[in-house]
PDB file with one MODEL, atoms N, CA, C and O in Angstrom:
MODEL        1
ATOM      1  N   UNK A   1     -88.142  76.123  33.770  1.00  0.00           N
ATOM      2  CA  UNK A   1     -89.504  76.194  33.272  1.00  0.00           C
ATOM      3  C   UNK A   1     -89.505  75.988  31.758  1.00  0.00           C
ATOM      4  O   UNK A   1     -88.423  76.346  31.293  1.00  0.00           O
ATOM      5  N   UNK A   2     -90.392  75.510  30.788  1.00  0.00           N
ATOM      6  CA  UNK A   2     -90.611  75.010  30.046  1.00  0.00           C
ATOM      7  C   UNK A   2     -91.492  75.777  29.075  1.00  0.00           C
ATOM      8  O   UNK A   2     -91.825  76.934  29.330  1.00  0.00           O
ATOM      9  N   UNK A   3     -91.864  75.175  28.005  1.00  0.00           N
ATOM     10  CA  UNK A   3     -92.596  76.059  27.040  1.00  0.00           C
ATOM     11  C   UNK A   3     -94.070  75.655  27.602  1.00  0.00           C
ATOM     12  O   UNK A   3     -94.295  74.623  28.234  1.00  0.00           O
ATOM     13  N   UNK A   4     -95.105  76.714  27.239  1.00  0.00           N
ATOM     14  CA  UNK A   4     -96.487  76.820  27.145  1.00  0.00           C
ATOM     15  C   UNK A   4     -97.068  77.137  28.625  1.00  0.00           C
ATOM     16  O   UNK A   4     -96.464  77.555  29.612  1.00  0.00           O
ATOM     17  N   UNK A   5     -98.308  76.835  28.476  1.00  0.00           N
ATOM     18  CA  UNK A   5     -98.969  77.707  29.951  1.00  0.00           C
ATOM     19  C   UNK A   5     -99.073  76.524  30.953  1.00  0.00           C
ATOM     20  O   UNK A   5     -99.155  75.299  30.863  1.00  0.00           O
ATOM     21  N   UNK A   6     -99.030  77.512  32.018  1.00  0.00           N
ATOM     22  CA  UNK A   6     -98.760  76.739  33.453  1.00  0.00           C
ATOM     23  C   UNK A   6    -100.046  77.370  34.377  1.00  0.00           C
ATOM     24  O   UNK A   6    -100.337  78.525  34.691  1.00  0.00           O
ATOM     25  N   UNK A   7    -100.727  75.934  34.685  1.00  0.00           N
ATOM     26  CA  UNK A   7    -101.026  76.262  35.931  1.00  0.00           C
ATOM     27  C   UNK A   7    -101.523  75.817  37.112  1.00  0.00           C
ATOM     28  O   UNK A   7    -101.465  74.597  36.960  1.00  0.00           O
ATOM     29  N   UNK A   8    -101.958  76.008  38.154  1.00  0.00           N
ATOM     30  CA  UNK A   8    -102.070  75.535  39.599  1.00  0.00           C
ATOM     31  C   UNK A   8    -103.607  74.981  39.622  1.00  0.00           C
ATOM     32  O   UNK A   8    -104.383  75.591  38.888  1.00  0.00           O
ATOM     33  N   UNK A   9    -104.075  74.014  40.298  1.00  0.00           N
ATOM     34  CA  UNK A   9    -104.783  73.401  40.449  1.00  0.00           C
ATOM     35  C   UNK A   9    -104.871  72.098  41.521  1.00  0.00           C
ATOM     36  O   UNK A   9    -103.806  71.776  42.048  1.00  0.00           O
ATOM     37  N   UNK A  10    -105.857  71.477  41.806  1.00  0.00           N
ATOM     38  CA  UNK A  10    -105.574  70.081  42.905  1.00  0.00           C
ATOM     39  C   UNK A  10    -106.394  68.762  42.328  1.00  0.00           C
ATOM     40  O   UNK A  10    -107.491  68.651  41.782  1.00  0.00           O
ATOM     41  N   UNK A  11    -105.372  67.821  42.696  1.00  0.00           N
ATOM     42  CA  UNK A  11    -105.624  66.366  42.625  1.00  0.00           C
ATOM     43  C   UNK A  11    -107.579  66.075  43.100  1.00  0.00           C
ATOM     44  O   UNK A  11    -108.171  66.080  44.179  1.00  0.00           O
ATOM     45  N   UNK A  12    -108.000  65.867  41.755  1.00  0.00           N
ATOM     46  CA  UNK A  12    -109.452  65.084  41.962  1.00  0.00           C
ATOM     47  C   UNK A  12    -109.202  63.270  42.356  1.00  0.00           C
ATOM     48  O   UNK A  12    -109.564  62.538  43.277  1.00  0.00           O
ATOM     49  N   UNK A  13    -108.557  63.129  41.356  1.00  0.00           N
ATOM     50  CA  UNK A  13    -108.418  61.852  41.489  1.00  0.00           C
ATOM     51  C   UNK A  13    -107.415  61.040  40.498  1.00  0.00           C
ATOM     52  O   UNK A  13    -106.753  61.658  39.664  1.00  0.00           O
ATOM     53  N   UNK A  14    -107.335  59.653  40.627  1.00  0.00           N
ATOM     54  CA  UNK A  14    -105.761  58.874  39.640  1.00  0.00           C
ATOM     55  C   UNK A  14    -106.444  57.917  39.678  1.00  0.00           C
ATOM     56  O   UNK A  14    -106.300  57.195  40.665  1.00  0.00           O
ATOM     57  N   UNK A  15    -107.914  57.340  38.167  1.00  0.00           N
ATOM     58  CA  UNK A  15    -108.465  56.277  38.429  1.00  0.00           C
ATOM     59  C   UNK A  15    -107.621  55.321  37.012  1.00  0.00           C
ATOM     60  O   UNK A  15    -107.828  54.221  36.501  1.00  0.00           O
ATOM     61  N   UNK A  16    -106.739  56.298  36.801  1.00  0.00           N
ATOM     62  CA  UNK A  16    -105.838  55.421  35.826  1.00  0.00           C
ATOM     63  C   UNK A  16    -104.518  55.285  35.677  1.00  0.00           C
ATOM     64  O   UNK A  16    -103.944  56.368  35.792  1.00  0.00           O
ATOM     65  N   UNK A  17    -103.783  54.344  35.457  1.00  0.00           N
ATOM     66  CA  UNK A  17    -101.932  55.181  35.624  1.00  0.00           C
ATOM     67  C   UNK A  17    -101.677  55.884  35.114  1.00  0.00           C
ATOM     68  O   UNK A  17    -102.248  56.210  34.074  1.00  0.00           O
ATOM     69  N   UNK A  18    -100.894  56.338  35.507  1.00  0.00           N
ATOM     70  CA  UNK A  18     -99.870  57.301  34.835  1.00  0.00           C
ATOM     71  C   UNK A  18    -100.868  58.620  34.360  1.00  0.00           C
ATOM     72  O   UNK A  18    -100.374  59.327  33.483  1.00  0.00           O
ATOM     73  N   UNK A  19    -102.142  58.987  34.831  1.00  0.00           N
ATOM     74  CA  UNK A  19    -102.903  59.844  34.439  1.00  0.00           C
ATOM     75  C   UNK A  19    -103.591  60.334  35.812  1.00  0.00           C
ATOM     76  O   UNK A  19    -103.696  59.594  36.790  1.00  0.00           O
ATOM     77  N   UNK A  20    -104.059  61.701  35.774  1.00  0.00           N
ATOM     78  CA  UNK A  20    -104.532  62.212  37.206  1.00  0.00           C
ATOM     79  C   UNK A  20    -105.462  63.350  37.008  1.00  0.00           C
ATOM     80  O   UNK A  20    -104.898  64.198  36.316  1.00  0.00           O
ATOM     81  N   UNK A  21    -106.529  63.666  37.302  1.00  0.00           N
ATOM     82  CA  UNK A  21    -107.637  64.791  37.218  1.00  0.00           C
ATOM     83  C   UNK A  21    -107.286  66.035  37.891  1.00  0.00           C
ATOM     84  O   UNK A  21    -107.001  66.051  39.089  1.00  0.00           O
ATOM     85  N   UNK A  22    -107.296  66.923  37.266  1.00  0.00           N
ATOM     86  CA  UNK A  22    -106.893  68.145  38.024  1.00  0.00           C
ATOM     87  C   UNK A  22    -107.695  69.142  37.878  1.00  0.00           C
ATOM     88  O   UNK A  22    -107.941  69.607  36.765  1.00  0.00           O
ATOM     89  N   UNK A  23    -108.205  69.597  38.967  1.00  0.00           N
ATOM     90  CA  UNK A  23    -109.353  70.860  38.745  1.00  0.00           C
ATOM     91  C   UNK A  23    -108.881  71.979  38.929  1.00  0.00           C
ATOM     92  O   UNK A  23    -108.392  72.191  40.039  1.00  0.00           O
ATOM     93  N   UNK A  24    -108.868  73.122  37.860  1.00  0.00           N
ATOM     94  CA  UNK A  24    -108.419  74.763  37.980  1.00  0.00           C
ATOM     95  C   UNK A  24    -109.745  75.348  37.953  1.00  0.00           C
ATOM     96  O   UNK A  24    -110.743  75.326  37.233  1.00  0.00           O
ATOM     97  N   UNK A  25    -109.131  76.177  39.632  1.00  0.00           N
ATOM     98  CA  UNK A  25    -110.407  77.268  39.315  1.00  0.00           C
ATOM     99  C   UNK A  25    -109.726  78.212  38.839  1.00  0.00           C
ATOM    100  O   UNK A  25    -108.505  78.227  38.995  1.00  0.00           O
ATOM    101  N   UNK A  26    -110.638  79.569  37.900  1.00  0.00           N
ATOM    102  CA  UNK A  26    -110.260  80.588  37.951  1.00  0.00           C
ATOM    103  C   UNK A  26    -110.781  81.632  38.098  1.00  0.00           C
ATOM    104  O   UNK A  26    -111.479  82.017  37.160  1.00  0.00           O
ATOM    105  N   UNK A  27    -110.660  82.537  39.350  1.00  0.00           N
ATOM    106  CA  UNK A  27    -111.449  83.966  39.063  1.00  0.00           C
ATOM    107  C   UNK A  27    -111.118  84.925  38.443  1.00  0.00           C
ATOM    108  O   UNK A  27    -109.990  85.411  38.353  1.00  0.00           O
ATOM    109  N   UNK A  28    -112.369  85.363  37.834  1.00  0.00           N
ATOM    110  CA  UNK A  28    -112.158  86.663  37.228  1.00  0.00           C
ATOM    111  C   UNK A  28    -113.216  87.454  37.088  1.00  0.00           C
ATOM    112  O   UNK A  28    -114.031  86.622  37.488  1.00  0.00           O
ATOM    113  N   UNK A  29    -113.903  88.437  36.832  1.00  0.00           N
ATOM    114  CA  UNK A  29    -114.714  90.000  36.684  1.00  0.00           C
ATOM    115  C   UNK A  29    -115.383  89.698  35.610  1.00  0.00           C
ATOM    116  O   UNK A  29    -114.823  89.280  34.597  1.00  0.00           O
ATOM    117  N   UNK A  30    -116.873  89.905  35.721  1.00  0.00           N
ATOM    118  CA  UNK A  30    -117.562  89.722  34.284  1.00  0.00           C
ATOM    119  C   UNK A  30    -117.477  91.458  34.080  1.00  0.00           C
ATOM    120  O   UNK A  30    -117.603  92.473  34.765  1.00  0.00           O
ATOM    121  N   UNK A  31    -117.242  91.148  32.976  1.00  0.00           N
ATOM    122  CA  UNK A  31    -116.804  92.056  32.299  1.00  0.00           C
ATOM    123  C   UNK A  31    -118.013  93.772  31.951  1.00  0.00           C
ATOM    124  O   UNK A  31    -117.784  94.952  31.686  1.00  0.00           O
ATOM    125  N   UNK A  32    -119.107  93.019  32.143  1.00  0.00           N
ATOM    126  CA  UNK A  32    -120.056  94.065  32.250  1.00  0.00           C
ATOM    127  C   UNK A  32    -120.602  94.578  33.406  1.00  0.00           C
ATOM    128  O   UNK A  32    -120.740  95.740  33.789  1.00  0.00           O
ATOM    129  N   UNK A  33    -120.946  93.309  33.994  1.00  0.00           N
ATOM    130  CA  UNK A  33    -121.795  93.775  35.710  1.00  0.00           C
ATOM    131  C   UNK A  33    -120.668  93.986  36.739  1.00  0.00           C
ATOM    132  O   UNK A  33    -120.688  94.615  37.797  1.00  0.00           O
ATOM    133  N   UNK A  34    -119.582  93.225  36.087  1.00  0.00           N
ATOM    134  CA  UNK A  34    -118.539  93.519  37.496  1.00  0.00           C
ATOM    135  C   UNK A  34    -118.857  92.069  38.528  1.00  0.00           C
ATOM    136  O   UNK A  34    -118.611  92.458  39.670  1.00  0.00           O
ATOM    137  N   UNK A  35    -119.110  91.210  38.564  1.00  0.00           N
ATOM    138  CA  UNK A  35    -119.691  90.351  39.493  1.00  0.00           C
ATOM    139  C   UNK A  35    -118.116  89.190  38.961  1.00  0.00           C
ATOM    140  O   UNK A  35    -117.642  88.816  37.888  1.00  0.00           O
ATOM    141  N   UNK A  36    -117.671  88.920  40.946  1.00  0.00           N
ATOM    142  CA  UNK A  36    -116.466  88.321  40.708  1.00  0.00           C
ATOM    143  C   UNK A  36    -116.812  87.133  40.355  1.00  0.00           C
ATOM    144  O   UNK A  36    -117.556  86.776  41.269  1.00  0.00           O
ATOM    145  N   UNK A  37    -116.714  85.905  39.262  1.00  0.00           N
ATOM    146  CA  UNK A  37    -117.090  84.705  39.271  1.00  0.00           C
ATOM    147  C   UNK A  37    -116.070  83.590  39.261  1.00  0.00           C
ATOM    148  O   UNK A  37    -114.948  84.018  38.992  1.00  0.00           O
ATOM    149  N   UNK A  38    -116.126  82.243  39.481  1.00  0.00           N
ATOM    150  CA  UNK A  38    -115.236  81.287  39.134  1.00  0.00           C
ATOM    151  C   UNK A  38    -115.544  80.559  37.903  1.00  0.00           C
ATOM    152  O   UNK A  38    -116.689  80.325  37.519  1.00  0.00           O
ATOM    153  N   UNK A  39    -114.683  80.282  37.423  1.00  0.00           N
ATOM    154  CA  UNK A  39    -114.838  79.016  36.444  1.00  0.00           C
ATOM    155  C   UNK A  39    -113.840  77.903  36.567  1.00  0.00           C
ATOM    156  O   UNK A  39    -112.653  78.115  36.816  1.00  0.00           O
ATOM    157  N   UNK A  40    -114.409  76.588  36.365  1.00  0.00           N
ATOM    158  CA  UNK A  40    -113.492  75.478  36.830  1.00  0.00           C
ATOM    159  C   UNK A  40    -113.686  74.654  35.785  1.00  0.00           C
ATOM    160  O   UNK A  40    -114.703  74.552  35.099  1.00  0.00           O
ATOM    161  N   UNK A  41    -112.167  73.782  35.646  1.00  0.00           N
ATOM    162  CA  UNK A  41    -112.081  73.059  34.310  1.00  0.00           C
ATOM    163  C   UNK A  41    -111.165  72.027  34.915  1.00  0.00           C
ATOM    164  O   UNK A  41    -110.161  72.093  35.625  1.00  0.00           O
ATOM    165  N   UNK A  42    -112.055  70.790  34.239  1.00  0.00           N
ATOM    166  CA  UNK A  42    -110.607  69.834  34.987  1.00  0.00           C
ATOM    167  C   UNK A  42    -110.050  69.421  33.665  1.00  0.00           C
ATOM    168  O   UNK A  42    -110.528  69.636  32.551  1.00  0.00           O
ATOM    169  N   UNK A  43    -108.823  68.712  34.027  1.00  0.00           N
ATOM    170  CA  UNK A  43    -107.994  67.992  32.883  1.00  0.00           C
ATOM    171  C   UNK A  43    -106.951  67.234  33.107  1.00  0.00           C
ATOM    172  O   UNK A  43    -106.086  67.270  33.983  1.00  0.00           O
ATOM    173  N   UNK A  44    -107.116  66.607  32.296  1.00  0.00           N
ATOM    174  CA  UNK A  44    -106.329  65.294  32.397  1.00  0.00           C
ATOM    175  C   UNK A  44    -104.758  65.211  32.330  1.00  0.00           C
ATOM    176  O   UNK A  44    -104.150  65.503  31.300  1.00  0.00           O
ATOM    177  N   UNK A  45    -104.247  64.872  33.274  1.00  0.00           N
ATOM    178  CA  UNK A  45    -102.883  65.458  33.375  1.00  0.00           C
ATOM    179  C   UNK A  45    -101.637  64.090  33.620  1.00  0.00           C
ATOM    180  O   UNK A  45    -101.494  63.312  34.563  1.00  0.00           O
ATOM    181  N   UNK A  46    -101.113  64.196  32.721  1.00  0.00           N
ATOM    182  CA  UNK A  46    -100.148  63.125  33.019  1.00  0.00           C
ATOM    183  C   UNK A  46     -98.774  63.122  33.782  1.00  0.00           C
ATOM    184  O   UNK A  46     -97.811  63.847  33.533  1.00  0.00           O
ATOM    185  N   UNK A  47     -98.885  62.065  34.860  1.00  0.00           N
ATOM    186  CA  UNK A  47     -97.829  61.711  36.100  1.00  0.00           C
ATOM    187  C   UNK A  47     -97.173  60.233  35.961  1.00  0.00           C
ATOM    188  O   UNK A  47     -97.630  59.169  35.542  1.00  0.00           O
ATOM    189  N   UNK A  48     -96.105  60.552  36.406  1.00  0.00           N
ATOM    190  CA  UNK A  48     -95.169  59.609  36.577  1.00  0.00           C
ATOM    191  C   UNK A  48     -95.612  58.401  38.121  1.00  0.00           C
ATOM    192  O   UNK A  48     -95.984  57.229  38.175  1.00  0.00           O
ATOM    193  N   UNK A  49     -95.291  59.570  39.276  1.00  0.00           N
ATOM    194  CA  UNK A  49     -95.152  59.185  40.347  1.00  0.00           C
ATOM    195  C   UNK A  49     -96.859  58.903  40.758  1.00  0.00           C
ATOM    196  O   UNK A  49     -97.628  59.078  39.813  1.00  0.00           O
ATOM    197  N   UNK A  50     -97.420  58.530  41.941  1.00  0.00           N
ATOM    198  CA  UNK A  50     -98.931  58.682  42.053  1.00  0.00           C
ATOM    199  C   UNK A  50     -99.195  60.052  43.136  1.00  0.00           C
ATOM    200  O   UNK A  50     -98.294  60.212  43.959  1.00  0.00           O
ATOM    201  N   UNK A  51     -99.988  60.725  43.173  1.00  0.00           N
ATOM    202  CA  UNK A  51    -100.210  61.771  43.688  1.00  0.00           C
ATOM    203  C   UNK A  51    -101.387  61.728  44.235  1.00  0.00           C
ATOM    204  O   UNK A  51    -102.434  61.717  43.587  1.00  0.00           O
ATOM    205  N   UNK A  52    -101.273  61.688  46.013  1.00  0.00           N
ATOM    206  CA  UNK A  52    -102.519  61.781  46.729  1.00  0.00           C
ATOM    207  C   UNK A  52    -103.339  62.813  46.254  1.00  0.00           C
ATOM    208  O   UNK A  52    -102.849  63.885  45.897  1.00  0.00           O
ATOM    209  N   UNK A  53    -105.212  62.463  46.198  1.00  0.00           N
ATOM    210  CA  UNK A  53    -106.099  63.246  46.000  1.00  0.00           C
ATOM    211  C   UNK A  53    -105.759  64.633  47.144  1.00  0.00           C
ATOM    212  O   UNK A  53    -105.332  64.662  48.298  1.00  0.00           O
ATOM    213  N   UNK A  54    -106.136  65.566  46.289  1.00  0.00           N
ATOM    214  CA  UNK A  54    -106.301  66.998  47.215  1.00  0.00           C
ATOM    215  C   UNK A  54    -104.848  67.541  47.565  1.00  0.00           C
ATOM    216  O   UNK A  54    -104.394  68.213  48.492  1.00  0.00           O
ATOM    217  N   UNK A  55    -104.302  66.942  46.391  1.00  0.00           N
ATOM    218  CA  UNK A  55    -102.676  67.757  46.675  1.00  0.00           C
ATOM    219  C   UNK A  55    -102.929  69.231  45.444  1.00  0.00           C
ATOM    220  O   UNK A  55    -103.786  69.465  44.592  1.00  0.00           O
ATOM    221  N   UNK A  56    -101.923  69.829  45.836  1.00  0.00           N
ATOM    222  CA  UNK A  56    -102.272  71.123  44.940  1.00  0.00           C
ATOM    223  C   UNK A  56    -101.181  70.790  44.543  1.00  0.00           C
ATOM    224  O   UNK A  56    -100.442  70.144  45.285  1.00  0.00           O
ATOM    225  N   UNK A  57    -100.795  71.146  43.260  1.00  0.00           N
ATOM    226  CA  UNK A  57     -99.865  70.901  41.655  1.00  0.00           C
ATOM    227  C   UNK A  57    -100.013  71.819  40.964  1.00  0.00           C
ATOM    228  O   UNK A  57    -101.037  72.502  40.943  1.00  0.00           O
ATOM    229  N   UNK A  58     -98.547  72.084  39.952  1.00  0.00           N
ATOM    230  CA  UNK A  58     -98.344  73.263  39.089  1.00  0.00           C
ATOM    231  C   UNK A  58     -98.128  72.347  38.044  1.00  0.00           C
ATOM    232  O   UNK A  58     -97.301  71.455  37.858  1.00  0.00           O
ATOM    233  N   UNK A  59     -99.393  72.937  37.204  1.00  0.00           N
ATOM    234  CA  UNK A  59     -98.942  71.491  35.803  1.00  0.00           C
ATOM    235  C   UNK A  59     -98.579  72.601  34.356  1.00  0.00           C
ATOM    236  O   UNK A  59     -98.782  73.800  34.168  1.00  0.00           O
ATOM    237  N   UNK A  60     -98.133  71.816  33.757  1.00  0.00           N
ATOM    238  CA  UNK A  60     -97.346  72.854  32.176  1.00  0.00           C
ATOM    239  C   UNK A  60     -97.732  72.071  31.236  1.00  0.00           C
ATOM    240  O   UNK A  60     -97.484  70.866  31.197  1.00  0.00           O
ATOM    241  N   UNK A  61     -98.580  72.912  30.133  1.00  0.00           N
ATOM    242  CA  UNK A  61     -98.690  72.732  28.487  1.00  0.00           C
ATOM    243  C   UNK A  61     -97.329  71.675  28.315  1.00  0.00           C
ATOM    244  O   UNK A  61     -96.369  71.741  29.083  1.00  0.00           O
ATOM    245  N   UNK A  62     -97.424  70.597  27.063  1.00  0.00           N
ATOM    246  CA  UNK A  62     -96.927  69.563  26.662  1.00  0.00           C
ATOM    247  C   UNK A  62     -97.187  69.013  25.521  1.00  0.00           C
ATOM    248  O   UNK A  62     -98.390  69.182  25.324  1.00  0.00           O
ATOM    249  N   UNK A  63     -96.561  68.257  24.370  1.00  0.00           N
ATOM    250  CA  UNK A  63     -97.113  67.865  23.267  1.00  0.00           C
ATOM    251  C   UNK A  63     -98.376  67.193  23.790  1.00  0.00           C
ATOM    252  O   UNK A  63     -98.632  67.006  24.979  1.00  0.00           O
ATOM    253  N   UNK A  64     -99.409  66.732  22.371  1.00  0.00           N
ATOM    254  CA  UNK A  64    -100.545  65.697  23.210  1.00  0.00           C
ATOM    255  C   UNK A  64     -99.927  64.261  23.180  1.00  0.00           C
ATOM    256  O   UNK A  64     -99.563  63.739  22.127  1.00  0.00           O
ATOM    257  N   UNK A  65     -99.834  63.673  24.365  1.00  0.00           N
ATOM    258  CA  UNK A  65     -99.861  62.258  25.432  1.00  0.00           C
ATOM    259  C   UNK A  65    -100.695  61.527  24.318  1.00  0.00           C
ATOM    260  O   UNK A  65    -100.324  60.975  23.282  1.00  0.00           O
ATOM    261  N   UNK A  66    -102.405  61.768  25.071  1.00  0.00           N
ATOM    262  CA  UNK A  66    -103.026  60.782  23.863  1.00  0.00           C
ATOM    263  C   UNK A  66    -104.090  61.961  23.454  1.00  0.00           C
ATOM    264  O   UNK A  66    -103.537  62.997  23.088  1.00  0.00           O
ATOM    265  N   UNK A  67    -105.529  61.979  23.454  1.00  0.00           N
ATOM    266  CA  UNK A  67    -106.904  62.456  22.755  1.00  0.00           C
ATOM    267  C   UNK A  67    -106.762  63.604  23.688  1.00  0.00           C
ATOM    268  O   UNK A  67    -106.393  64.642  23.139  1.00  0.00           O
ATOM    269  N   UNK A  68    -107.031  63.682  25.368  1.00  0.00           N
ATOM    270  CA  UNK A  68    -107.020  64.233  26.438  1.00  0.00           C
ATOM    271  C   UNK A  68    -106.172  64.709  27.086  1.00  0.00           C
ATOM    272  O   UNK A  68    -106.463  65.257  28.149  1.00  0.00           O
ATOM    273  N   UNK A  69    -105.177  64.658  26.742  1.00  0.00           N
ATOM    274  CA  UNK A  69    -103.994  64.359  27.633  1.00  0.00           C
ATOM    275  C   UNK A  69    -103.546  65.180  26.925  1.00  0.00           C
ATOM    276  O   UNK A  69    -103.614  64.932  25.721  1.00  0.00           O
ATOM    277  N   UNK A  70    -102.840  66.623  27.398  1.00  0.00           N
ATOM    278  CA  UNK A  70    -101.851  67.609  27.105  1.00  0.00           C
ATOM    279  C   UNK A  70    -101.334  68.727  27.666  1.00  0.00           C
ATOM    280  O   UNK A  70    -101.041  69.823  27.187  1.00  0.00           O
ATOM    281  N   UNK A  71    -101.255  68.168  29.021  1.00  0.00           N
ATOM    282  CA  UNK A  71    -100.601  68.738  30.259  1.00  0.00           C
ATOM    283  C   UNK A  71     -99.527  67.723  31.057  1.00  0.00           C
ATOM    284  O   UNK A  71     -99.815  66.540  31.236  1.00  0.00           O
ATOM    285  N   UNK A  72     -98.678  68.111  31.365  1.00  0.00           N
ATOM    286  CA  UNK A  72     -97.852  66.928  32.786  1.00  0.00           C
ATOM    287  C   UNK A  72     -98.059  67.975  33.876  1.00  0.00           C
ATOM    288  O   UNK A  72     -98.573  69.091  33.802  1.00  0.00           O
ATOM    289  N   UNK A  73     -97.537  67.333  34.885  1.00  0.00           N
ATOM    290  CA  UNK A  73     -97.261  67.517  36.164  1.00  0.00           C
ATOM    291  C   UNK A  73     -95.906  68.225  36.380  1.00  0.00           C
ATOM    292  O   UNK A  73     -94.846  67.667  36.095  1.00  0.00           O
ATOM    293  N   UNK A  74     -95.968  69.373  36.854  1.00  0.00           N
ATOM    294  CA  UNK A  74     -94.619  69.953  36.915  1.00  0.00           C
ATOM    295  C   UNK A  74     -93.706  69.851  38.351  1.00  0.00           C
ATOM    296  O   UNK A  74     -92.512  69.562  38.430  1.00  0.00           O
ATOM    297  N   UNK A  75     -94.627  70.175  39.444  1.00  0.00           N
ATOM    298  CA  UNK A  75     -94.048  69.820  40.728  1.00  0.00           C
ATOM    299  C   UNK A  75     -95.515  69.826  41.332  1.00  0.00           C
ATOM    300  O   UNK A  75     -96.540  70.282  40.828  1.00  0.00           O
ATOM    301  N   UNK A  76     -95.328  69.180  42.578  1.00  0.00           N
ATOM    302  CA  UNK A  76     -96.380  69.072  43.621  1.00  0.00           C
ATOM    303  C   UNK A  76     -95.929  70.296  44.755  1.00  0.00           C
ATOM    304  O   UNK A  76     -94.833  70.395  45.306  1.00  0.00           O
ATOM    305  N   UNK A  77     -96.816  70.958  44.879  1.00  0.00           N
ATOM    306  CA  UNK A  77     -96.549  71.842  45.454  1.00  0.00           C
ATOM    307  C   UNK A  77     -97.002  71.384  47.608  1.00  0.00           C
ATOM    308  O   UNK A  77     -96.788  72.229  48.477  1.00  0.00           O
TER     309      UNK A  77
ENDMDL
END
């Protein structure tokens, strides 16, 4: 394992090479009412290999690639 944060998410889509959309949800507790909520963030994640949509992936922090790009692909889970 590698430096910076890691985490799990699934293949939206690969409408470019070597680049792939990845959506993380995350739950967590608002902090006042207590009400469990999600929040989802996609990002742009850079791959080698191509990765069918709707695969789930563990991706890891990385220098920045290009503007967007500052995650890879760690394994396909």
């Amino acid at each position: 394992m590698g430096r910076g944060k890691t985490l799990i998410g699934h293949v939206l889509g690969q409408k470019t090479p070597k680049t792939v959309v990845v959506l993380v949800e995350t739950i967590y507790r608002h902090p006042k009412y207590g009400k469990i909520l999600r929040k989802r963030k996609k990002y742009l994640v850079h791959s080698e290999e191509k990765i069918a949509e709707g695969k789930k992936v563990v991706i890891r922090e990385t220098r920045p690639i290009s503007k967007r790009k500052h995650f890879e692909v760690e394994k396909v889970l």
